[in-house]
C-alpha angles and dihedrals in degrees: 000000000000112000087215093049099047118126115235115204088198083062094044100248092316110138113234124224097252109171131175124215116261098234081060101060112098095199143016087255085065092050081051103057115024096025098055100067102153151013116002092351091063082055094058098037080052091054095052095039083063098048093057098046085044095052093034084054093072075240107153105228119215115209134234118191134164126164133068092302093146099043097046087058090244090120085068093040110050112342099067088047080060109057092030076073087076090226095105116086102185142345136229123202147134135278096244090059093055087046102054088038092080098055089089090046108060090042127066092202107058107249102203117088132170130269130172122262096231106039131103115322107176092048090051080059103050091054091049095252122139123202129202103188113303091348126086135174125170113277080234078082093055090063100040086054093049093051098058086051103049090042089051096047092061093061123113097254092062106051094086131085106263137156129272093253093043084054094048094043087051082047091047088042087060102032080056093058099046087050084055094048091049104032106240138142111276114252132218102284089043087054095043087051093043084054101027097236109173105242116211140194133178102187100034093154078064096075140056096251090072085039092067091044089052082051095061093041084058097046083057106043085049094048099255105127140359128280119324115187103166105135121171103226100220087181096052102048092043088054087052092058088053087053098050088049084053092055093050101054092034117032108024116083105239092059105220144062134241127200136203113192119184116186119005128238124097091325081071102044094036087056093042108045089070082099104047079045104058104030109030095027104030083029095221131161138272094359117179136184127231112307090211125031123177121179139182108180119157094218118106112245087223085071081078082229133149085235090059097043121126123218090246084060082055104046081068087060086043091242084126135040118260098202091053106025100093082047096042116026143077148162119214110188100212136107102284087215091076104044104040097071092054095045096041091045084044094060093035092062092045089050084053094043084058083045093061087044100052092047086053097039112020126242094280105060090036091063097040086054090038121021094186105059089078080075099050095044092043105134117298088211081078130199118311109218114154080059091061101046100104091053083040100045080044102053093042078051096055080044087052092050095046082060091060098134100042088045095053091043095053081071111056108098106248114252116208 
């Protein structure tokens, strides 16, 4: 139990400030939760406090990520630590994030370096280079980016309408090959394909991958070239992050889904609208919303945003649980990029301590000393589950049919 958080019946249930030196802390875990007694530093030992009692439940955690992840190097730094752990279901992100996923893929000398934010600009122009905060890489990676796009989307597996996933795990499929070829780390959508985690976007005209897809569009309809066919199926792929909602609250064990959102935009609302969908649009049963939802996000709540918006703002829509979300939830206004190393590094050391542990005592008498280790040690090889859409998508269809009679008459105009 956290020191700091400790009833004390002489105070009458007030919880005492109880904090421990730092020299005398043996792990990050400990700085987390005995050094952080108080303002934003209680945020961020909540966050981790739910974490821990997320992952420990055996509970799968969707992700929600905007920003340039993916540019900045923080995918391979933290992020992919994160899903090789096997506690993450599915991720939603941008398409500027799988784009620039791919820079580091197709060089074998990494072509992103530092700047500074607030240097010269214009010069920065004149000699071809494009920044992105504090990173920068030569707009000649842009094009060469944008080539082997616009040359693999012209192969035969993709004329065809798919999916967004299906079109990011064909992209991670090939990104991994070309890692291979050059020896380079792997980046996020090869890691996503090697594990079959499921990659969303909701805004996927918003991105250059779809650019060079309009390009191509618009090489075909003036002539240019031969037939082109590829289509991106929203309905499909919306309908697949019902059905992976579905999946959560129905057919996994524990019965119930957690979120971690970092950053807000359409990654969040994309990752949180499963619920409305299935229970206030498709009218199904027994519908609930995330039983955890942490959540670190930079906008005010006073912009009146989505990407300011508290899980208790979401319990009213039904994308979180009413009955947990005071005991499960919370929102850290912060930038997600300084705190994520140190809370993923955090969990990571205490997966390896019940490691130890499993390999000294067996798996029996770890998780009758510690239950939840079972959640932290659950398989790395993860869930799956883009190799189990067509079952999943199946099985919310059959759902959808046995509604037969509220969905048809959802659609009769009203009549006063």
């Amino acid at each position: 139990m956290v020191e700091s958080m400790t009833a004390d019946s002489n105070h009458g249930g007030r919880r005492p400030v109880r904090v421990r030196r730092v020299d005398e802390c043996q792990s990050l875990e400990d700085l987390f939760l005995h050094c952080l007694p108080a303002f934003g530093g209680a945020y961020l030992r909540r966050v981790y406090t739910l974490l821990d009692q997320a992952i420990g439940s055996d509970c799968p955690l969707t992700l929600a990520i905007s920003g340039p992840v993916t540019v900045s190097g923080q995918h391979q730094a933290w992020l992919i630590p994160l899903l090789e752990t096997g506690w993450i279901a599915y991720l939603s992100t941008t398409d500027a994030v799988c784009y620039h996923d791919g820079h580091r893929s197709l060089h074998k000398e990494d072509p992103v370096f530092e700047v500074p934010i607030f240097g010269d600009d214009g010069a920065l122009r004149e000699e071809g280079t494009i920044r992105v905060t504090d990173m920068a890489f030569p707009e000649q990676v842009l094009l060469d980016q944008d080539a082997f796009l616009s040359e693999l989307l012209l192969q035969p597996e993709f004329q065809k309408k798919m999916t967004g996933t299906e079109l990011r795990y064909l992209l991670g499929r090939r990104y991994a090959a070309e890692e291979a070829a050059l020896g380079v780390k792997p980046g996020l959508l090869a890691t996503c394909y090697r594990l079959a985690i499921p990659v969303l976007v909701g805004a996927p005209a918003d991105g250059s991958v779809f650019l060079n897809s309009m390009k191509l569009w618009a090489m075909h309809n003036a002539g240019l070239i031969g037939d082109y066919r590829f289509e991106l199926d929203l309905h499909a792929e919306v309908f697949e992050a019902c059905a992976y909602h579905h999946w959560g609250l129905f057919d996994h064990p524990a019965g119930k889904l957690g979120t971690l959102i970092l950053g807000g935009g359409v990654p969040k609302n994309y990752n949180l609208q499963p619920e409305p969908a299935l229970g206030q649009v498709l009218g199904l049963p027994d519908i609930r919303g995330y039983h955890f939802d942490i959540q670190i996000v930079s906008a005010p709540v006073t912009d009146g945003s989505l990407s300011s918006c508290p899980p208790a703002e979401a319990v009213t829509w039904g994308k979180v649980d009413k009955d947990s979300y005071q005991r499960t939830t919370e929102s850290m206004q912060g930038d997600y990029s300084a705190s994520m190393p140190f809370l993923v590094k955090a969990l990571l050391d205490k997966r390896d301590r019940f490691e130890r542990l499993r390999r000294e005592l067996g798996e029996e008498r770890l998780f009758s000393a510690h239950p939840e280790a079972r959640g932290y040690l659950r398989a790395a090889g993860g869930y799956r589950l883009f190799e189990r859409r067509d079952a999943l998508r199946e099985k919310l269809l059959a759902g959808v049919e046995r509604n037969r009679e509220w969905l048809l008459s959802s659609i009769t105009q009203h009549q006063a």
